[in-house]
BAPATOR-448044 format. One line per field, with one value per residue: z, x, y of N, C-alpha, C, CB in turn; residue in one letter; residue number from 1. Coordinates in Angstrom, 3 decimals. Each point is the difference from the previous one (the first is absolute). Glycine has a CB too. Layout:
BEGIN
n.pz <- Z:... $
n.px <- X:... $
n.py <- Y:... $
ca.pz <- Z:... $
ca.px <- X:... $
ca.py <- Y:... $
c.pz <- Z:... $
c.px <- X:... $
c.py <- Y:... $
cb.pz <- Z:... $
cb.px <- X:... $
cb.py <- Y:... $
type <- A:... $
seq <- NUM:... $
! end
This chain:
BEGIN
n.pz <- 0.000:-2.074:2.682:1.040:-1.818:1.405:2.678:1.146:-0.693:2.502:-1.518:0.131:4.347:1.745:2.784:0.032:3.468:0.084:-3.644:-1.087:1.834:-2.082:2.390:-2.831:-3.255:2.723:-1.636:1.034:0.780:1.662:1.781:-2.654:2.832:1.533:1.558:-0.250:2.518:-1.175:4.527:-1.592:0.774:0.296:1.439:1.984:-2.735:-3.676:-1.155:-0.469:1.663:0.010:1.534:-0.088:-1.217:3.072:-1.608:2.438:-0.125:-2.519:0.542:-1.315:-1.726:1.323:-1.613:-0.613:-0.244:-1.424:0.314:-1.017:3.238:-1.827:1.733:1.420:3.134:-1.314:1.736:3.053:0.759:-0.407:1.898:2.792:0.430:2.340:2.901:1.728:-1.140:-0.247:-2.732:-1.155:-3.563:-0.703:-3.371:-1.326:-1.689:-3.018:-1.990:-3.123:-2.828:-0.735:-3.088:-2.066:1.972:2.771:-0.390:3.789:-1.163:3.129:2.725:1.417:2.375:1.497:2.378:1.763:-1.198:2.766:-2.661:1.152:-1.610:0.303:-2.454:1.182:-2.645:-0.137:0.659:-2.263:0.286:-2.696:-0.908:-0.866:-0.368:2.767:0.535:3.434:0.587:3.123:-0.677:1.200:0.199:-0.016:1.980:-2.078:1.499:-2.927:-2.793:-2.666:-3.186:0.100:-3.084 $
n.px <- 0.843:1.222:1.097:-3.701:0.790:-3.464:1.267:-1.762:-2.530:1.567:-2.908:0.748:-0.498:-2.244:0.648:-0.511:0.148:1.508:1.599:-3.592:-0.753:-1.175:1.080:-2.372:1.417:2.489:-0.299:2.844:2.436:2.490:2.171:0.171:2.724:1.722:2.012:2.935:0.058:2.397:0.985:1.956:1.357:2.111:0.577:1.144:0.858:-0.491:2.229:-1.900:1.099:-1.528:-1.732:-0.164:-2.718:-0.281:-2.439:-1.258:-1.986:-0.788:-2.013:-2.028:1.127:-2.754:-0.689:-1.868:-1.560:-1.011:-1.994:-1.965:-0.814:0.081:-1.830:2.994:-0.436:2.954:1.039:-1.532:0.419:2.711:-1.362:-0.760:2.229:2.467:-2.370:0.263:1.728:2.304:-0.046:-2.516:-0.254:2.903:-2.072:1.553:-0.739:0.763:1.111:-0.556:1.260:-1.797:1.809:-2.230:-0.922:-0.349:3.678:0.191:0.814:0.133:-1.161:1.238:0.032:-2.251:1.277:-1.986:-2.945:-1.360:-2.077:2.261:-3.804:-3.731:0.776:-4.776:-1.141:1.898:-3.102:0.009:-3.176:1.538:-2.442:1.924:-0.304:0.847:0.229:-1.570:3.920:0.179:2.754:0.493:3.481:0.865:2.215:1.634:2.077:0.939:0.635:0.261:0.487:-0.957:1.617 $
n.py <- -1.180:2.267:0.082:1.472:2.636:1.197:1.104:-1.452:2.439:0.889:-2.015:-3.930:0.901:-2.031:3.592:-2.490:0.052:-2.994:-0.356:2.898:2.732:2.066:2.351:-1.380:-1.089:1.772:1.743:-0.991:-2.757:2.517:-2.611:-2.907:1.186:-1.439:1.610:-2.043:3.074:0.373:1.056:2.521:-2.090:3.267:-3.253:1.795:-1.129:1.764:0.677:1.734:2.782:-1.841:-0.578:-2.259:-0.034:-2.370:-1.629:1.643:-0.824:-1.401:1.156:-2.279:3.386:-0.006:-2.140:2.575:-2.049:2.660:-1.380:1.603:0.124:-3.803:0.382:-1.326:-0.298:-1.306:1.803:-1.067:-2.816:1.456:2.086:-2.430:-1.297:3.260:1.321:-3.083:-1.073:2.226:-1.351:-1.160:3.373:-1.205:-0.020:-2.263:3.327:-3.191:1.876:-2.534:2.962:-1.746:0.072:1.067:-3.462:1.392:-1.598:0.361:2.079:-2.556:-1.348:2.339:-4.340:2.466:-2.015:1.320:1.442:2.069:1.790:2.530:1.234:-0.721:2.753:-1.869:0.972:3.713:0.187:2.820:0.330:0.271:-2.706:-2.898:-3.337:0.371:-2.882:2.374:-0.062:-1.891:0.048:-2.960:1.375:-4.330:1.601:-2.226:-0.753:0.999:1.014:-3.251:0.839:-2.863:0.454 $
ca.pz <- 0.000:0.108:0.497:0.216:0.417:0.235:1.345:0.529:0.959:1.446:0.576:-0.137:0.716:0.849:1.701:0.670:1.368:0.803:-1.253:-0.839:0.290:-0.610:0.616:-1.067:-1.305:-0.278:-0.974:-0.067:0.646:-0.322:1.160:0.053:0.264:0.877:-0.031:1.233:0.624:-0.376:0.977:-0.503:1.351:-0.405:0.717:0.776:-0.135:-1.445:-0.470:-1.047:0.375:-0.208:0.564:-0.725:0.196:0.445:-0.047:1.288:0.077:-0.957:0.395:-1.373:0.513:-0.416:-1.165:-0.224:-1.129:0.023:-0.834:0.129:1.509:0.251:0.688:0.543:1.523:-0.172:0.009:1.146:1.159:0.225:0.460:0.915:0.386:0.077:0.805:1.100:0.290:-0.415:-0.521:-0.305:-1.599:-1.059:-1.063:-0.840:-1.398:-0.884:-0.614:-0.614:-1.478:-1.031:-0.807:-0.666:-0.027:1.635:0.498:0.479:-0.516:1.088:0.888:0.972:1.546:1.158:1.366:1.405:-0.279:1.164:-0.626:1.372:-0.367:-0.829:-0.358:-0.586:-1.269:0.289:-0.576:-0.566:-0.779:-0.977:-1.189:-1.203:0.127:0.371:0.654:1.030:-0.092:1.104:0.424:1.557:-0.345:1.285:0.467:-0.030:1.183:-1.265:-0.832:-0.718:-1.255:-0.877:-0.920 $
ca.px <- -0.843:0.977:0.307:-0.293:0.945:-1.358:-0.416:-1.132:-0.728:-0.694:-1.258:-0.866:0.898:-1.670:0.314:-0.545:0.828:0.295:0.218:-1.058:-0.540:-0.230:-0.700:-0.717:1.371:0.706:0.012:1.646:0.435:1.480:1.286:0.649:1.282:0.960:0.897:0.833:0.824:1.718:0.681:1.435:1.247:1.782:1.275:1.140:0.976:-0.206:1.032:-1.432:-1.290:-1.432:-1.033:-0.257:-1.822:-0.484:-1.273:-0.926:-1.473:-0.936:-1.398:-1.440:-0.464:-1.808:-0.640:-1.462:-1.338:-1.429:-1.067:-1.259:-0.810:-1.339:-0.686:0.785:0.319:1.247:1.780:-0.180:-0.085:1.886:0.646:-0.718:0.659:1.254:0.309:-0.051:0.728:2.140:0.572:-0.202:-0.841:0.767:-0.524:1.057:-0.939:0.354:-0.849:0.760:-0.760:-0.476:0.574:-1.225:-1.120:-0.292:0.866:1.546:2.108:0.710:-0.948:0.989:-0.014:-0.131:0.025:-0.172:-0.569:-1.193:-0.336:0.634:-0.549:-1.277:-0.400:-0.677:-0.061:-0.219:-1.535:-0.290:-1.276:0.227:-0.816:1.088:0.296:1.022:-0.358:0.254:0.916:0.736:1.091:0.235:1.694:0.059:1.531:-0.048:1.572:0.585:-0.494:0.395:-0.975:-0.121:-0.175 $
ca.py <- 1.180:1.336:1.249:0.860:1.191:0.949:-0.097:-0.387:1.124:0.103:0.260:-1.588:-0.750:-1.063:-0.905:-0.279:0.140:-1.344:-1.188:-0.277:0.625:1.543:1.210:1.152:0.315:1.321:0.867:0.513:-0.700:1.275:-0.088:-1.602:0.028:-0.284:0.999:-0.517:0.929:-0.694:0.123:0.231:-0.786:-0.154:-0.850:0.870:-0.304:0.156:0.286:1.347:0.943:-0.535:-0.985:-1.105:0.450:-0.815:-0.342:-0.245:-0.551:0.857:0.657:-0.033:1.262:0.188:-0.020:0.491:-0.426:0.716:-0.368:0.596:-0.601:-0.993:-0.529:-0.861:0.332:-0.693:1.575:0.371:-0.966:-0.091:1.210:-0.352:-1.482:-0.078:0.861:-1.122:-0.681:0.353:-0.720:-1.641:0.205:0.168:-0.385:-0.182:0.729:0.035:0.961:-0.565:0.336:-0.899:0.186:0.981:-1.104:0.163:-0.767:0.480:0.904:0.190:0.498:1.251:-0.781:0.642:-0.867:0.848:0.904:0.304:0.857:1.161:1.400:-0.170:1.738:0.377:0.198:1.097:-0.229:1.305:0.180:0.986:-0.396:-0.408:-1.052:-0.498:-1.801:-0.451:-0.762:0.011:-0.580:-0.489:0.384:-1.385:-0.397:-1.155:-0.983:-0.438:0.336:-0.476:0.297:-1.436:-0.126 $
c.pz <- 0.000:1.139:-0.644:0.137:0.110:1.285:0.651:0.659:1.456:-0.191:-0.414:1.429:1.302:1.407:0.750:1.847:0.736:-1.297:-0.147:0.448:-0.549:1.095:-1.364:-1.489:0.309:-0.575:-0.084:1.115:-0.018:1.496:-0.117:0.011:1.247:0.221:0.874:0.582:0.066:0.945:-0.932:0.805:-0.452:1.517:0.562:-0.824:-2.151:-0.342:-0.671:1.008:-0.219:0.621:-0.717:-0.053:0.081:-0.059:1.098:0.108:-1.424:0.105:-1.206:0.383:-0.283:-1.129:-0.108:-0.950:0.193:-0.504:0.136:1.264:-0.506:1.264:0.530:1.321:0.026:0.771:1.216:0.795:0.308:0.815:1.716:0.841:0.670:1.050:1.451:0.050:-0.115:-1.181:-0.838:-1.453:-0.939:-1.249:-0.978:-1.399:-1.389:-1.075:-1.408:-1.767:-0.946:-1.617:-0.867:-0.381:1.317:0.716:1.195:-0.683:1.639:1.030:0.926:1.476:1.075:1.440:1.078:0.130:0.949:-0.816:1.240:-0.489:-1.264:-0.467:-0.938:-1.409:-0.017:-0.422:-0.064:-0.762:-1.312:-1.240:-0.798:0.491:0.829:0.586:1.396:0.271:1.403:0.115:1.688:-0.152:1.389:-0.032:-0.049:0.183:-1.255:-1.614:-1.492:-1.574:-0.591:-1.388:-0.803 $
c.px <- 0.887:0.010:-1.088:0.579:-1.121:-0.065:-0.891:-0.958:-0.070:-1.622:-0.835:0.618:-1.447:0.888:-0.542:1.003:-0.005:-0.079:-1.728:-0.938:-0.037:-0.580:-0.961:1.526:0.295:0.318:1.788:1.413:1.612:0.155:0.087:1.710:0.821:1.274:1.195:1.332:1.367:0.766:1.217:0.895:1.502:1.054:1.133:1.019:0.479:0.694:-0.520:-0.578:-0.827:-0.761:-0.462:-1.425:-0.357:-1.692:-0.542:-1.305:-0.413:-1.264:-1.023:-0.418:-1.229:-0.361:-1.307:-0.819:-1.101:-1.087:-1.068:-0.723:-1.089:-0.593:0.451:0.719:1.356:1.412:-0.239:0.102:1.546:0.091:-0.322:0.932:1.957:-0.094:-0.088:0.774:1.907:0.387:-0.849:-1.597:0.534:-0.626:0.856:-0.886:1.344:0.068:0.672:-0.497:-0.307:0.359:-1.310:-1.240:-0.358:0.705:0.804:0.993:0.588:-0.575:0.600:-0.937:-0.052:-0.279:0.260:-0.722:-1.545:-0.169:0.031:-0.603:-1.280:-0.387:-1.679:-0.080:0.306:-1.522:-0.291:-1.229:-0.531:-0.757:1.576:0.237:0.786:-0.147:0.497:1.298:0.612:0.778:0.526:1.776:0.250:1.585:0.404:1.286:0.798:-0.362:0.730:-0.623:-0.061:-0.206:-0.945 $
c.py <- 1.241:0.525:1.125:1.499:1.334:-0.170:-0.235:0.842:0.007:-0.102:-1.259:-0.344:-0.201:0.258:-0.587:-0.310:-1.466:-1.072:0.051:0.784:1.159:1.153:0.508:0.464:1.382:0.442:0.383:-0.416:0.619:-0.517:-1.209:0.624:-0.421:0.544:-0.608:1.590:-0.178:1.260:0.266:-0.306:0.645:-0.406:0.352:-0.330:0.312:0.641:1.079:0.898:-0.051:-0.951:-0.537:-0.360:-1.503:-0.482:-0.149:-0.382:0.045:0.353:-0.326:1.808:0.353:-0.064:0.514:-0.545:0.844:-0.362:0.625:-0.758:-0.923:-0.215:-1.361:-0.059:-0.877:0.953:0.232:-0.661:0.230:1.002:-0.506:-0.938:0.743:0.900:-0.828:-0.787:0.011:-1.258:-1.072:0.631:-0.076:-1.172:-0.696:0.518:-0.335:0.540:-0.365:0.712:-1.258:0.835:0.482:-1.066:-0.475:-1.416:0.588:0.311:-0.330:0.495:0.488:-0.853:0.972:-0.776:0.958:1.357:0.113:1.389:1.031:1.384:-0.322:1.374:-0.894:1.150:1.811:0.474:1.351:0.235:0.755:-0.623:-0.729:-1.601:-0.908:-1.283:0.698:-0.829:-0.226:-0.732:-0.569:-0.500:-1.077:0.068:-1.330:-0.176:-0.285:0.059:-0.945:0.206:-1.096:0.600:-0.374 $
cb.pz <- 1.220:-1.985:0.281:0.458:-1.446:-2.016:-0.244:0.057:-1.742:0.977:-0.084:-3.024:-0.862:-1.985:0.205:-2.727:0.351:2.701:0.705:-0.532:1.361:-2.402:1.981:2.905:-2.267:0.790:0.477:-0.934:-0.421:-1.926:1.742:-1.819:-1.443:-0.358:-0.351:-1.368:1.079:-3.242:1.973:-1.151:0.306:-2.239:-1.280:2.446:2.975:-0.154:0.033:-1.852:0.057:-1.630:1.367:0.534:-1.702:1.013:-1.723:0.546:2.409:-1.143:1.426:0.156:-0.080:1.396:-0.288:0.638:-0.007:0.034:-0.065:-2.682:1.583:-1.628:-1.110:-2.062:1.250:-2.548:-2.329:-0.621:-0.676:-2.234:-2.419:-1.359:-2.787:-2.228:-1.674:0.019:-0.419:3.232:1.710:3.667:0.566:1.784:0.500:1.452:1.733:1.044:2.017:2.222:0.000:1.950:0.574:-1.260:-2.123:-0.348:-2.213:1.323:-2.103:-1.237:-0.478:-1.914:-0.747:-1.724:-1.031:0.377:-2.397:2.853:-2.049:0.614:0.591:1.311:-0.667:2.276:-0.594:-0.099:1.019:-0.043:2.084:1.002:-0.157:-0.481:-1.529:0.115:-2.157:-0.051:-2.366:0.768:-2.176:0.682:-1.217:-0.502:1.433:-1.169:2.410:1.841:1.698:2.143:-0.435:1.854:0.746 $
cb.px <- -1.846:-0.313:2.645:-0.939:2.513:-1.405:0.990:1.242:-1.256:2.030:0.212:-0.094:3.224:-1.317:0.827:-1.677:-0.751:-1.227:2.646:0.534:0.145:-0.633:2.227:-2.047:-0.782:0.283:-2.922:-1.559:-2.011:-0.411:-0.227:-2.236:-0.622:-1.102:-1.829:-0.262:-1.739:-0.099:-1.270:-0.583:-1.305:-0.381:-0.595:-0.653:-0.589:-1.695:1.204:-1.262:0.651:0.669:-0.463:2.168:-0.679:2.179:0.335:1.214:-0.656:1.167:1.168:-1.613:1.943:-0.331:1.300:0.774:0.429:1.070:0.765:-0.098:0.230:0.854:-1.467:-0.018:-2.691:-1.250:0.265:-0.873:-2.101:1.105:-0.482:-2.173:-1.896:0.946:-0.805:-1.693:-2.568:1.167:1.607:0.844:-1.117:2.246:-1.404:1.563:-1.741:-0.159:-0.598:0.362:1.311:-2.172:2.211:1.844:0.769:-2.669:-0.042:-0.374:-0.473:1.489:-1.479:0.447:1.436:-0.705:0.920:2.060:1.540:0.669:-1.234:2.728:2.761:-0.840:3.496:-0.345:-1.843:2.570:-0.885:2.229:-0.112:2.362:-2.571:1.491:-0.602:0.700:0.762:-2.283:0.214:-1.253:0.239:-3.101:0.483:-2.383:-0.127:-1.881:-1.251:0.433:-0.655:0.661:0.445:-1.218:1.497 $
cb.py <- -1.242:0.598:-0.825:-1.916:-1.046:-0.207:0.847:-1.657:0.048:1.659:2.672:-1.043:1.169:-2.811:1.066:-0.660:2.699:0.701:-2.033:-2.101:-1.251:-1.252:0.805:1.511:-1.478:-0.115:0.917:2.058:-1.963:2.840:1.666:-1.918:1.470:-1.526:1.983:-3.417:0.336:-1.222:-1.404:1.537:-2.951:2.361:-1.081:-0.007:-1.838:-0.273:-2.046:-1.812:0.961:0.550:0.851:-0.667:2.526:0.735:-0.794:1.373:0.858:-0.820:2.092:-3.460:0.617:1.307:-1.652:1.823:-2.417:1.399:-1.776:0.632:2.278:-1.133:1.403:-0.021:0.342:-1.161:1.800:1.078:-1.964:-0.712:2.200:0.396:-2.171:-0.660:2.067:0.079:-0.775:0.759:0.706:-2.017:1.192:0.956:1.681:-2.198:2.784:-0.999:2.044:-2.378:2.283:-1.133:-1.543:1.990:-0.760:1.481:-0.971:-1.098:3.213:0.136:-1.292:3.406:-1.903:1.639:-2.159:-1.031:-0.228:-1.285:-1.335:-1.172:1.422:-2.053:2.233:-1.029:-2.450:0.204:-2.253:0.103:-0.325:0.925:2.369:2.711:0.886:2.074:-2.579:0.281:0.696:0.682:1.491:-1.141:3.300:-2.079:1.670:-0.367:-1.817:-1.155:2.431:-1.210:2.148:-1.748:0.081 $
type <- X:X:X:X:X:X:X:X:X:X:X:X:X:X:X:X:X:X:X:X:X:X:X:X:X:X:X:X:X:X:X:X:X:X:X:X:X:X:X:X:X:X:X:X:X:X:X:X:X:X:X:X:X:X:X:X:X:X:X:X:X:X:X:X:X:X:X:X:X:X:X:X:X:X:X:X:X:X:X:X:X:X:X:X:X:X:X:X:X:X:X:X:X:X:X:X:X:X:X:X:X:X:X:X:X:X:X:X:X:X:X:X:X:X:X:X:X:X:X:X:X:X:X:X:X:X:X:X:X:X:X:X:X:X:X:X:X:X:X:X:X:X:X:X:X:X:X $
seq <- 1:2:3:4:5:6:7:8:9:10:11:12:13:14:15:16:17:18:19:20:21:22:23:24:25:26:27:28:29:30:31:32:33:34:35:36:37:38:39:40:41:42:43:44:45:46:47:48:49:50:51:52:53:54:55:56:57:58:59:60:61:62:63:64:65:66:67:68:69:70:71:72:73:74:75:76:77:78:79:80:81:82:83:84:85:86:87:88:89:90:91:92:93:94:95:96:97:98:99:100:101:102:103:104:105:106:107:108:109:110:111:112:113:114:115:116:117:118:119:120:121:122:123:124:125:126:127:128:129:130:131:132:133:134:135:136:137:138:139:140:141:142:143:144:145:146:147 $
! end
C-alpha cells in the first residue's frame, strides 16, 4: 500500500470514554499533549563550560472539549461522580481521528483522567443561529499515542 502524503482533516474524529462509553459528539477537541521537564546539571569537575540536560519528570497537558448542549446528563453525573468520590472516578478517554472512510489514523490515549472545569453555555436573546455550547476541560495522569 502507498504512503499517504495529503494530510488527514482535523474535523473526522470520535471520543470515546472508558473504551466505548460516549458523552455525546465534540465539535472541538484542543491542548492534546505532553511535556517533559529537563533539569540543567554541570559537573565540577568538566572540562567545558556547559551543562548537561537532564530528562526529569513529565506532565499531560489539560485537555478541552466542546460541544453543543444535548439532552445528555452522563458529563454531569461524572462531574458529580469526581466531586465525591476523587480518585476512584478517573476515566480512560480516547480520542481518536479518522480518515475520509472513517477508518482509525491515530488514537491520542488519555489515562487517569477527572474532569477539573465545567464553563456552561453563554446565553443571549439576541435571536439567530447560534448553538448553546459547553466546555469541559480534563486533567489526565498519563498519556499515549497509538497507531
Amino acid at each position: 500500500m502507498a504512503e499517504r502524503i495529503t494530510p488527514y482533516g482535523a474535523f473526522n474524529f470520535i471520543v470515546n470514554f472508558d473504551g466505548g462509553e460516549e458523552f455525546g459528539g465534540f465539535s472541538d477537541v484542543s491542548g492534546i499533549g505532553t511535556e517533559v521537564t529537563v533539569a540543567e546539571y554541570r559537573a565540577g569537575n568538566d572540562k567545558e563550560n556547559h551543562v548537561r540536560k537532564v530528562a526529569g519528570i513529565h506532565k499531560v497537558s489539560d485537555v478541552t472539549c466542546k460541544r453543543g448542549i444535548v439532552n445528555f446528563d452522563s458529563l454531569w453525573a461524572w462531574i458529580e461522580q469526581t466531586r465525591s468520590d476523587g480518585p476512584a472516578a478517573q476515566k480512560t478517554i480516547a480520542i481518536t481521528l479518522m480518515d475520509e472512510a472513517r477508518n482509525p489514523v491515530r488514537t491520542w490515549l488519555l489515562r487517569g483522567c477527572i474532569p477539573m472545569k465545567y464553563t456552561g453555555p453563554t446565553l443571549a436573546g439576541k435571536g439567530g443561529g447560534d448553538v448553546a455550547m459547553e466546555e469541559i476541560v480534563l486533567s489526565a495522569e498519563g498519556f499515549e499515542i497509538q497507531a
